[in-house]
Structures are given as C-alpha cells and as structure tokens.
N, C-alpha and C positions, 0 to 999 in steps of 0.2 A: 706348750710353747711358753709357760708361764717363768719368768725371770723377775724374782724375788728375793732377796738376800734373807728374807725370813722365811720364806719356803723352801728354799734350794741351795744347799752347801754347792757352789759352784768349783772349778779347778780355778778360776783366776782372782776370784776374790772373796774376802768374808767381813763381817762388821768391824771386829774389837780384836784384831789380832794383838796376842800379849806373850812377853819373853821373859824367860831367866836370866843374869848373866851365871856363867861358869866363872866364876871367880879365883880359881886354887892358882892358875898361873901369873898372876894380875901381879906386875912390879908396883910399887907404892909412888905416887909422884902426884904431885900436884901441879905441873905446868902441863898447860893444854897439847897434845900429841900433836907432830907437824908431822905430817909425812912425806917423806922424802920425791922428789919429782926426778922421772924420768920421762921427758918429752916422748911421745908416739907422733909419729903423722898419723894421721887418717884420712886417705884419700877417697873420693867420689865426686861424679860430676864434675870435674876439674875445679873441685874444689877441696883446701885441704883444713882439716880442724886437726891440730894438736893437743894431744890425752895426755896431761901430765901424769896419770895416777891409773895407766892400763896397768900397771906391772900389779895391779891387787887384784887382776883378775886371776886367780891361782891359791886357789883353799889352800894346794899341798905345800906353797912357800912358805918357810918359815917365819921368813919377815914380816909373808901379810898378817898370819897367824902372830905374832907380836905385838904387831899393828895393831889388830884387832883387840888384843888383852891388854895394851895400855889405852886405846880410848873407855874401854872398862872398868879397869880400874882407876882413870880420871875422872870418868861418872861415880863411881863411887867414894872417891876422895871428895868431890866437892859435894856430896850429898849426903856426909857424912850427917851434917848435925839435923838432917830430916830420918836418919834411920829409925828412933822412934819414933817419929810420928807415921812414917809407913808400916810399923808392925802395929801402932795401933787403928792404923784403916783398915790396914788387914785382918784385923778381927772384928772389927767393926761390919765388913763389907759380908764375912764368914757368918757369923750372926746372924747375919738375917737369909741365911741360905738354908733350909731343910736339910741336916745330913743327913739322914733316913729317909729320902725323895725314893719314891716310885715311880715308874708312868702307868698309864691307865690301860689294864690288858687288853689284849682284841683279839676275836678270837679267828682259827684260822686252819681250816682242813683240820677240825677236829681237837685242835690245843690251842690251848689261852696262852697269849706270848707276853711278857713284862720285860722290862728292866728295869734296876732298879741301882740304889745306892746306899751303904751300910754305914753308920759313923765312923768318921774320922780317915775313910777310904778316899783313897783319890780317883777309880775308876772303876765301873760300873758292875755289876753281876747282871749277867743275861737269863732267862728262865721259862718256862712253861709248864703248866697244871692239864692234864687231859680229860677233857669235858667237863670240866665244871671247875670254877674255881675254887672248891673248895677240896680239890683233892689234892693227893701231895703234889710238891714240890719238886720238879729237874731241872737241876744247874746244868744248862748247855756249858756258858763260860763265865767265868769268874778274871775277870781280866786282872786283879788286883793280884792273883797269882801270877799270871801269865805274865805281867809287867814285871816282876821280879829281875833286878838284876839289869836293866835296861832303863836308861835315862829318860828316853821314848818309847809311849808305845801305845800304838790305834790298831782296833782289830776292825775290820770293817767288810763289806760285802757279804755278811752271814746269808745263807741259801740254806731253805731245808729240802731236804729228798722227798717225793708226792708221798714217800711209803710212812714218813716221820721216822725214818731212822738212822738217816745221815745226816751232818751238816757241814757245808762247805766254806769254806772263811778263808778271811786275809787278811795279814799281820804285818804293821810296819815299824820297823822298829829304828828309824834313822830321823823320820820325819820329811823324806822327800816324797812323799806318797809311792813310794814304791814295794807292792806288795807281795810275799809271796802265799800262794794259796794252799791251805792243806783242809786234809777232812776228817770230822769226826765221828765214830760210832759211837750215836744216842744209847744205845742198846746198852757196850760194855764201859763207855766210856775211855775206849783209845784213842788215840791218833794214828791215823792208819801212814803206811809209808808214802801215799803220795807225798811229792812237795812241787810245786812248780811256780818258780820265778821270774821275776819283772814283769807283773801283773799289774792292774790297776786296784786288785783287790776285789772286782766285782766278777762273777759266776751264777749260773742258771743250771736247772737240772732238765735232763727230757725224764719225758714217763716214764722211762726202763729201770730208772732210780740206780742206776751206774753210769751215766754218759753227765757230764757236766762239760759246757759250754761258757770260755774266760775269755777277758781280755789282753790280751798283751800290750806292753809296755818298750816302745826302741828304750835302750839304752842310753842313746846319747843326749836326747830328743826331749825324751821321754813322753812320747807322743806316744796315746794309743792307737795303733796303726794293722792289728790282725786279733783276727778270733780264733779260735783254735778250739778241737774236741777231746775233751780227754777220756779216755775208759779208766773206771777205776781198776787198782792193781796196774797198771804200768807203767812203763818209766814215761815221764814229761818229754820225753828227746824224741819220742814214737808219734808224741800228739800229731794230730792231723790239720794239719790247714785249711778251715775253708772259708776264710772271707779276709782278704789284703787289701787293705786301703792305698794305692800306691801315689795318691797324689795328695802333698806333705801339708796343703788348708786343712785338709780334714782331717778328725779324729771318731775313731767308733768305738760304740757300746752294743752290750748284748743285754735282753731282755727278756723276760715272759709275760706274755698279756694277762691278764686278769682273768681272761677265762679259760687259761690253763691250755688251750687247744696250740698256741703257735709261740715260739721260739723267734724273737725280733733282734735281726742284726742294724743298729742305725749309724750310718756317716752322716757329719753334721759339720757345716764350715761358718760362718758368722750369716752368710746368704743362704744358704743352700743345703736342704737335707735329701737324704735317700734312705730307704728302708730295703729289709728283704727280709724274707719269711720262713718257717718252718716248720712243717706239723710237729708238735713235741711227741707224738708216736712214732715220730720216724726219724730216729736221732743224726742215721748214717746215711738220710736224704739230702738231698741239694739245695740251697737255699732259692727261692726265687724273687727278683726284683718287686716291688712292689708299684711303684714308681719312678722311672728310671729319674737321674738327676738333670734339671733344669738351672740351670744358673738364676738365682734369683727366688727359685718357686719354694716355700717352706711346708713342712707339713708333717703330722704326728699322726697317730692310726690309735684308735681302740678297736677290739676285735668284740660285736657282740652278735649270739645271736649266729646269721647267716653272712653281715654285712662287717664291714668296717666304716667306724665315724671318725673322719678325717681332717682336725684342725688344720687351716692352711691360708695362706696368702696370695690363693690363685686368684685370677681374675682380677690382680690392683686392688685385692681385700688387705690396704695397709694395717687396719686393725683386725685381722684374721676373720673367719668364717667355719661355721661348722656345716659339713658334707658329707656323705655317704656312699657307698660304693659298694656292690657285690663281694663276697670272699673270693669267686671265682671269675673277678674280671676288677682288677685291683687300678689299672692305670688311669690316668687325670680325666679323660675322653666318659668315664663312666660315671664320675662324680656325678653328684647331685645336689643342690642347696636345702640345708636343713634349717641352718640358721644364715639369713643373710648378711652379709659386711654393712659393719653401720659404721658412718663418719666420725660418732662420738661417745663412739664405747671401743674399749677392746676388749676382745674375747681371749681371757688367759687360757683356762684351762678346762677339763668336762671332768666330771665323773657319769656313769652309767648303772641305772642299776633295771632291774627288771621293769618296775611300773614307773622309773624316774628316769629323767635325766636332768642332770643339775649343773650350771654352768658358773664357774669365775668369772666374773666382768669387772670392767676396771672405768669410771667414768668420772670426771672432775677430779683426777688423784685419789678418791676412796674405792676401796673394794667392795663387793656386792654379791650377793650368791643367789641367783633364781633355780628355782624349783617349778620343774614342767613334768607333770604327768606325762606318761604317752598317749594316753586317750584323747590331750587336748582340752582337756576340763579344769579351769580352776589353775593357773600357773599363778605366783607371787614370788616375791624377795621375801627374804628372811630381814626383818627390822633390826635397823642399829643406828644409833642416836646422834652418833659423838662425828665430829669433826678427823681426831685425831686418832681412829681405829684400824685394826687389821685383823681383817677376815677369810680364815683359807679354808680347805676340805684337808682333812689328815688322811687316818688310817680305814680307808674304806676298803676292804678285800671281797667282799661276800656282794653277790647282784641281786641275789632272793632277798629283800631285805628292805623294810621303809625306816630302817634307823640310818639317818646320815650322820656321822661323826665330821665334826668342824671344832676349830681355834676361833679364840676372840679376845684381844688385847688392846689395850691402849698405851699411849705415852704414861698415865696414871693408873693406870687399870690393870693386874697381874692376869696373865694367862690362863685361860680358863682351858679346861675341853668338855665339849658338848653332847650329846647323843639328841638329836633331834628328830623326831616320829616325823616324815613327812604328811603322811595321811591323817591324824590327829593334829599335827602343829603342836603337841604338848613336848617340852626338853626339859632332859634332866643332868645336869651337871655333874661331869665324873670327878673334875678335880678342877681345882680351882689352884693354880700358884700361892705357897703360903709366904706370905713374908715374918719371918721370926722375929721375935725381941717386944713384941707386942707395943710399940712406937709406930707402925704405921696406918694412916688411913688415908684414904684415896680423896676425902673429901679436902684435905689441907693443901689440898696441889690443883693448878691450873693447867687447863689443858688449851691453847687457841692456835686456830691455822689463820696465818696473816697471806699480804702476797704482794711484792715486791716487784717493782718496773724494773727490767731489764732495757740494757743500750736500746736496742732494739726495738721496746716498745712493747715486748713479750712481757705477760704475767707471769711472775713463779710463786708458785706458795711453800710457805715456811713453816712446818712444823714444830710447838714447841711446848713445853710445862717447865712449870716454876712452883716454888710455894706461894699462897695465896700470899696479898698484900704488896706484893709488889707496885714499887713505883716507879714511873717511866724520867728518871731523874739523869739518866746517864751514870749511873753509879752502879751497875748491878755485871756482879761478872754473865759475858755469854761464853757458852762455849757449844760453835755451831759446827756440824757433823753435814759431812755430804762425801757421795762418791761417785755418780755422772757417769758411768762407762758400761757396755756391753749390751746395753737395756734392758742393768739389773734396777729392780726399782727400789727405792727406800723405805722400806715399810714403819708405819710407826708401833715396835715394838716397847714394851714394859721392860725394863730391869731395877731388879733391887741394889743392886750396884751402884748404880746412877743416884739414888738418894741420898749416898754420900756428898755429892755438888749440889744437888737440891737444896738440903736439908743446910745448908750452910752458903744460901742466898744464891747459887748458881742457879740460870737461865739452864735448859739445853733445850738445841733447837736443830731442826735436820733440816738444809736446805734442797728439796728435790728440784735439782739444775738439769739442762739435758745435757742429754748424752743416759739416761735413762729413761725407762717406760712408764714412768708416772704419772704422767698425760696420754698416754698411749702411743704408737708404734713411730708417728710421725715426730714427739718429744725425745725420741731418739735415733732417727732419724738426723736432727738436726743438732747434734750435737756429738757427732763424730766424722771420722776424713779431713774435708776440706771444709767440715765447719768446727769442728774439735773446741774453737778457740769460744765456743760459745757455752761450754761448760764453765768457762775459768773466768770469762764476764760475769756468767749467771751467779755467781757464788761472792762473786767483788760486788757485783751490784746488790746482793740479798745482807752484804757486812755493813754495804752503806746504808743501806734502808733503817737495817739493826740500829746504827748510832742515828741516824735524820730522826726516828720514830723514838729515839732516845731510853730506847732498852738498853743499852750500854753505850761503850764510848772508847776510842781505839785503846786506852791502858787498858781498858778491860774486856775487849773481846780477843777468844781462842776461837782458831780452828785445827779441824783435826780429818783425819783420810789416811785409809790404809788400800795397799797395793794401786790400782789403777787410781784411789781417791788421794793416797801418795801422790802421785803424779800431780793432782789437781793442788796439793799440798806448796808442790816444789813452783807450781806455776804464779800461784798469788802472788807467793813470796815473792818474785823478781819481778812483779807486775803492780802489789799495790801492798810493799810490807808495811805501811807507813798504818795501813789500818787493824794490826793483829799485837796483840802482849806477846801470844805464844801460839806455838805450834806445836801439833803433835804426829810426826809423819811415820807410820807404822808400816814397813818391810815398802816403800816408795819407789815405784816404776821412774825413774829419774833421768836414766840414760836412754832416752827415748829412742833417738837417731842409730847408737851404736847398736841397739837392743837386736831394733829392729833389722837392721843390714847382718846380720849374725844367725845364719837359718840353722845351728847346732845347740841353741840356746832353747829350750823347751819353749813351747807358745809361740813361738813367733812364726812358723809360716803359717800359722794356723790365725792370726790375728792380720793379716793383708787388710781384711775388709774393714776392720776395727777401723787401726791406724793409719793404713794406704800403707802399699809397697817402696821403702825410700829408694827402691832399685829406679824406679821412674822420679825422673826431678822434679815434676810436680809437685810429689810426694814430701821428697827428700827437703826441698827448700822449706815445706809448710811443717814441718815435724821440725825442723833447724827453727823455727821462727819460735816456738815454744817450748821446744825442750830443755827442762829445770836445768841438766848439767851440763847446758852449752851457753846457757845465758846468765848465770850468775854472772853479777859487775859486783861493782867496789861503790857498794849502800850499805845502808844500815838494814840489817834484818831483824825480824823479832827471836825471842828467846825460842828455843828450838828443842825440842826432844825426838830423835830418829833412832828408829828400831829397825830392827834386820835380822836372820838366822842364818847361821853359816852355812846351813843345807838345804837351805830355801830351792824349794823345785820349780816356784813361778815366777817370783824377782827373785834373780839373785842378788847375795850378799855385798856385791861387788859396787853394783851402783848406786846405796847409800852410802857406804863408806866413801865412793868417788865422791860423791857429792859433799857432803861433809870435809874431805879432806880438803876439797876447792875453796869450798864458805871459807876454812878456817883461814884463807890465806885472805882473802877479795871483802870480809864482810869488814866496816868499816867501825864498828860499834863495840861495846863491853856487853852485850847480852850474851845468856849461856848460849851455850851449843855443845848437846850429847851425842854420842853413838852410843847406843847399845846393843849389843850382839848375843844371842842367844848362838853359844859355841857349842851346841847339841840338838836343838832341832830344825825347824824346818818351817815354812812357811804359815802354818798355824801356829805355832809358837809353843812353849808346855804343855804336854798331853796331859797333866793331873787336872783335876777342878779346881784344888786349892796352890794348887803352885801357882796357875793362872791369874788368881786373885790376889797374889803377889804383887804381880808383874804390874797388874792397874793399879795397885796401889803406891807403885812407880809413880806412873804417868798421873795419878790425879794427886799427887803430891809435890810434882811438879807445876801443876796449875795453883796449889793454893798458897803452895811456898811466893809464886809470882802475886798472889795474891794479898798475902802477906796475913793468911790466915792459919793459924799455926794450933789448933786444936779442934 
C-alpha cells in the first residue's frame, strides 16, 4: 500500500519530468504565438462554459501540430542568448553523473541480476553472472542497441522463466506506455515469434516455463482493463481470456508472489482493491477471488508459509493494519490482527523473510523500518539521525535469508544501498551514489525541516537544503517543490542535479501539503474531493511562511509541480501569483472539469474517487471553483515555463497548450511565458539519461536567467 514517488514509478505521476523540443520544423519568429479562437460551448448542469481553444484537442490537425512548432521555436528564439549557458549546465550537471554506473547485483533463482551503464551511452545494458559473480557475463538486453533508430525507447516488464532460459519483456517505442510484449531465448539468444500488443508491458511466468500471464491495455482508454494467458509458440489472437475488469474505476495487474507458489491478479480503484489467485503449477486453472470487493475496504496479500499477510484498512484501520489469514480460507471473516491500526503511524509496506518480518512505518513525516523476529524476541528500528531522510526496503527476493537490503538518502546525503544482517545488526554498504568532479561534500549543505501554519491552523512541514551560511535576509532564491495528490508522498531524495541551484545560492525546499500521505492516511484524506482546495492553501500558506521567516522574498521565490503538482501549479497562479518570480509547470493536469467529464481520455474513470465525479453537480461546481483553465482572469502572472509531450498517455498535450494559449490573451503583464512540447515522447519525457539532463538544464536556466545569474 505504500505511495512514494521514490519508491513507486506510479501511471499518474513522477518527480522531474523533462522534455526535448524537436526542433527541425520550428518557423523562425519572434512574436509570441496567439492562437487562433474558436468558441466551443460546453454544456453541463445547465450550465455553459465556452472553450476557446477545443480545436487543439487533435494531435492529427495540422494547425495544432504548427501551433505547437511555433510556440517552440518562440521558446527558443527568445532563449537564444542562454543557449550557452545551458550547454554549459549541461555538462556541468553530466559531470558529476558516473557514466560507468552500475546497480548492486542480487541474486536470484540461481543468477546474479545487474544493470548497468557504459560511457557515453544513453540507456542501460541489463545482465546476469550464474552463481557467483565472478563468472562470466550474459547480456540479456543491451537496450542502446535496441533503441537504434527510435527517438523513444523503454523496455520494461523484464520476467525471467523459473527454468532461466527465457525472458519476457516489453518495449515502448512512442512514449505513451504502450507496450508490446515479446520473448527471448537466454539459451541462443533469439527473439522468438511471439509479439503481442497493447500491453502495459508487464508479464508473469507459471512453472511450466511456457504459459506467460499479461496485461492488456484498451486502446482508446488505455486502461488496463483484462489479463490474458499466452502459450508460447502461438499466435496473440488465440490468447485466452481469464480475468476482465468490466467496471471502467479500476485498473489491474498481474503478479507472482515471492514465494513463487501463486500467480496474483489485482483490481485496484482509488477506494477499493480485489485480488484473485492461482497456483503457478496450474497455469490453465481458474483464478479464485480472494477477497471479494468491498467499496471502501483496501488490502494487499503476501503469500508466506501456509497463510497470507494482509495489509489493509479493515475495520476503520485509516492508517492500515497487518493481518493474516489461512491459504485456504482467504476471505475478511478469517483475518486476524498481527499488527494493530495505530492512530499515529501508518503502516506502508512489509517485507517477509523466514526468521523476520520487517515493516515500513511512516510517523511525523519520516520513514522508519522495524525489524521483528518471529519468535518475538528482541524487535528494534534500524537508527537514522537526520530530519530530512528516506528510508525504504529494495531488492529483497530470497526468504531464507537475515540479509535485509534497504536505500538511505537525504536532501544532502547521496543514495546509498545497504545489506544489513538482521541477526548480528553488523551492514555493509554496497554502493554508495558517487558524485563526480571531486567539488562535493555533504558537510557544505544544510539540511532543516521547518513547519508552516496553514489557514486552518493545520501544521505542515517543509523540507529543505541550502549551502551553509545562509542568511535569513529575504534575498536568497527559493525554489519550492510539492505535488499533493493521490497519496503519493514526497520523499526527501538526494540529486546531484540539484547542486547546480545549491551551489549558486538556491534554497530547494519540498512542501509536503495534503492531498498526500506524509502525515499519514488521514493527510490525504483531507486534501482531495471536497477538500482538494486544501492542497493549494497548504502550498500559498508554506510560500508565505518562506518570505514572513525571510528565506526569501516574492522576486525570489519559484515554485514548480509536475502532472497532478501541475495542477497545484496552475492553481497558485490564479490564487496568489502576486507571491512567485517563476513557475515551473511540467506536463500540468490543467483542464480539470473538461478532463474529467471525458471518460475516453486515459485515467479518468478511474480517478472518480480522486477528483469526484463532475457528472454529480456537487462535484462539477467544486472542480469549476478551481480549475486552472477555467479560472484564469486578467492579472499579472509570474514568469512561466510549461512543459508538455505530444504523446502524453496521462495529461494530455492538449491542456497545457489550452492553458497557455488562454494566459497569453488574459495575463496582464510582460513576464515570459513558454510552451514547450516534446513532439516525440510521451509523458515521462526523453527516454536517454543525457538527453534528459538537457532538458533540466532548460528549466534551471530559466530560473537563473530570472535570477539574473548568468554563470
């Protein structure tokens, strides 16, 4: 149940999404792009709002597609005379990146798994050594090959077969996560003729080590909506159908448990999960319910043992509870309390191992990792000092085993990974994040969590690091980071990136506002539906604090928020621009009201619980009361940089450019305002690692250029 943007690549959002423009069609002009209006009505509720700017909802038009390449190259007309100093951030930022990065093997049904990275590559090589790492070397995938020839390109859901001699994978080469799945023999190194498309890219194997279980992808939707069996050797059109999700909130995945015994199909809506089961010996068995769905009831399953341990929210456990239940009598009636629901913790996530069980908690904003014998004897936390940290479990595969592998980072502090003995308490560090160019040290940066009075009367705390010496003069650029939705929480990670703004007197600071689970279940709780508006106070209130407490001062505080943090982007602005230099709004959930009434648009019956249904006018009014592209008036906004991709699977392209094209008419002032469109990928933005570090070197040349810091 755990929702972490540092632990979970989610479908609806990510940190630091960053873009290319495609530049080769871009006409040369230096007046700002106006886009042409064509009135829409939009009726609802006997009420009508008029869309000047529907007609760009349409990739295939040519105009939008013109549209789109002269707000491109208007960004890069007037950001001309920063061109070198963004190739020299960009090598700056490059620098201090390890191109010869590793990760730390782990080993797994007999092979040690890596990835890794070569100089001067943009994407990764995948590999494994069998039984010992010192034996040779098998390139599974070399994706730097495989990207050949493709602007985009994520390989993802890698599956190996129980035998080690297949592996099943998913390739997406557009950027709207649409994958198709094929398999390889480890053996000869082919690709075998399967192929099977509109996939999510992820796949399971049963024992037979021919039967691979996918997910499917609608089309239009692109809603994961059926799981399907494939045999290898036959055609994808034969595949068999066994698990259809027919009601359009949910979305499912398929899984294997850890202890290899059972095949897990999960429906999962914003309220409400359901699971079903299947022994992986018995591929072309029937799945069976686990838990039928309850509206409201949530809950995750590990399989160990005889029993299943079952994270969940029964019983009014807002901050969840760990439970247990026979393998063969699975439903709520048999659960039993392992760990009880506490008021002031929540319980993220478990891991299980034979003589452990170890639990994620989350209590005052920091992370926490308890370590419980099963005997009962001797349970403790793993110690950590800092204010400003983040502590998860990684790659734990193996149960026989008192090595627990965990992350540990800070705002200041580079990501380490661990191997920590439970039984001794003695850890030995596998890898330690390197920061290159031999200019960093952790001692020269400050790390402090402040906490900020909301309307309300609600505490929020503020995460933040600076270089040492800082003075509270109102002179110091901020540039504060928050995203509020889903109840993903904000972790405080380390990037070497980020020391480019450090390192030249930038504050960065994360405001965790609700509408996430940073305080736990009820911090998010109250800050979505019909309290939504308490994410975009909590962020105005934590900007004012920033200038009262005289860390900065409105010319010099930025805020910045991508997809749903978008959103929270577009909401300031028309709420309290008067306090921001700049903005950074990256691929921005903007056209709230139209998004949402729109059930062909990916995510959105599936987010009801999120945002409320605007089909009900309760909904419709309170979603109209705040939504960025229905509320821009004729103010002054601050300087603006908005990002977008034209094949964006979870915002589309469409409602930043709406929004943008509005501003340029309504805003009252001479500050910038960019579009930039990534006219090749998709809502994560460039698939390279150094294309990516392009792209920020956009955006934070954009901050310093307003800053009027020019080296």
């Amino acid at each position: 149940m755990k929702k972490s943007l540092l632990l979970r690549c989610l479908c609806v959002i990510f940190v630091l999404p960053i873009f290319k423009i495609n530049a080769q069609k871009m006409p040369n002009t230096t007046a700002a792009p106006v886009a042409k209006i064509i009135p829409k009505n939009l009726e609802k509720h006997n009420d009508t709002r008029i869309d000047n700017y529907f007609w760009l909802n349409d990739r295939e038009n040519p105009e939008v597609i013109d549209y789109l390449n002269q707000e491109n190259a208007y960004y890069n007309t007037h950001t001309a005379s920063t061109k070198d100093f963004q190739t020299a951030l960009f090598e700056e930022m490059k620098g201090r990146i390890k191109e010869d990065d590793s990760s730390v093997p782990y080993l797994y049904n007999g092979y040690y798994y890596n990835s890794r990275y070569e100089k001067g590559q943009d994407y990764p090589i995948y590999s494994r050594k069998k039984g010992s790492l010192t034996a040779p070397e098998e390139i599974l995938f070399n994706c730097n090959e495989l990207a050949k020839g493709h602007s985009f390109f994520q390989l993802g859901g890698m599956s190996i077969s129980p035998d080690n001699k297949l592996a099943s994978f998913g390739v997406d080469t557009f950027g709207r996560r649409i994958y198709t799945i094929q398999i390889k023999n480890l053996e000869t190194g082919a690709i075998l003729p399967d192929k099977i498309e509109n996939t999510t890219g992820s796949s399971v194997w049963a024992n037979d080590n021919k039967t691979i279980f996918y997910t499917h992808q609608d089309k239009v939707t692109l809603r994961a909506d059926k799981v399907f069996r494939h045999k290898m050797a036959t055609d994808a059109a034969t595949d068999f159908l066994v698990f259809e999700e027919k009601d359009d909130t949910f979305n499912v995945s398929v899984s294997k448990e850890k202890s290899k015994k059972y095949i897990v199909i999960g429906s999962e809506s914003t309220l409400t999960t359901e699971y079903s089961i299947l022994n992986s010996d018995i591929p072309d068995g029937v799945f069976t319910v686990f838990q039928p769905r309850v509206r409201g009831l949530e809950y995750s399953i590990s399989h160990f043992g005889d029993s299943f341990y079952v994270l969940t929210n029964k019983d009014n456990a807002t901050n969840f509870k760990l439970m247990k239940t026979p393998e063969t009598a699975t439903a709520k009636e048999n659960w039993k309390d392992v760990i009880p629901h506490r008021n002031d913790v929540l319980l993220e996530d478990i891991e299980i191992f034979k003589n452990y069980l170890v639990l994620e908690e989350r209590s005052n904003g920091l992370t926490h990792i308890r370590i419980m014998p099963w005997d009962g004897k001797g349970e403790y936390y793993l110690p950590f000092g800092s204010e400003t940290y983040a502590a998860y479990t990684t790659t734990n595969v193996d149960f026989d085993t008192d090595i627990l592998r965990y992350s540990y980072q800070s705002l200041a502090t580079p990501s380490s990974i661990i191997d920590f003995n439970m039984l001794t308490k003695a850890k030995e560090i596998m890898k330690e994040q390197q920061v290159m160019g031999g200019k960093f040290d952790k001692n020269n940066y400050t790390e402090e969590r402040i906490w900020a009075t909301a309307t309300d009367g609600t505490q929020v705390p503020i995460s933040m690091v600076y270089r040492k010496g800082l003075k509270k003069d109102g002179t110091n650029p901020v540039l504060l980071y928050a995203y509020g939705s889903y109840g993903i929480t904000m972790d405080t990670y380390f990037s070497s990136t980020r020391l480019t703004l450090l390192d030249r007197g930038f504050v960065f600071a994360i405001a965790h506002i609700r509408g996430g689970e940073d305080l736990g279940r009820q911090w998010y709780e109250d800050g979505k539906l019909l309290k939504k508006k308490n994410t975009f106070t909590d962020f105005i209130d934590c900007s004012t604090y920033l200038i009262n407490q005289k860390y900065t001062a409105p010319n010099h505080l930025y805020a910045e928020g991508g997809s749903a943090g978008g959103l929270l982007m577009g909401a300031v602005v028309n709420m309290a621009p008067q306090l921001y230099n700049g903005i950074i709004a990256q691929v921005p959930f903007v056209d709230v009201v139209t998004t949402m009434l729109d059930d062909s648009i990916p995510l959105t019956t599936g987010e009801y619980d999120e945002w409320g249904n605007p089909n009900e006018k309760k909904y419709y009014d309170y979603m109209l009361s705040y939504s960025p592209y229905d509320n821009v008036k004729k103010q002054k906004y601050p300087n603006m940089y908005v990002s977008t991709g034209l094949h964006d699977s979870q915002v589309q392209y469409w409602e930043p450019a709406k929004w943008v094209a509005k501003l340029r008419t309504m805003k009252t002032d001479n500050t910038v305002l960019y579009l930039v469109t990534n006219m090749d990928a998709g809502h994560g933005g460039a698939s390279g690692r150094f294309e990516a570090i392009k792209e920020l070197a956009k955006e934070y040349s954009f901050l310093l250029d307003l800053e009027k810091i020019k080296k």
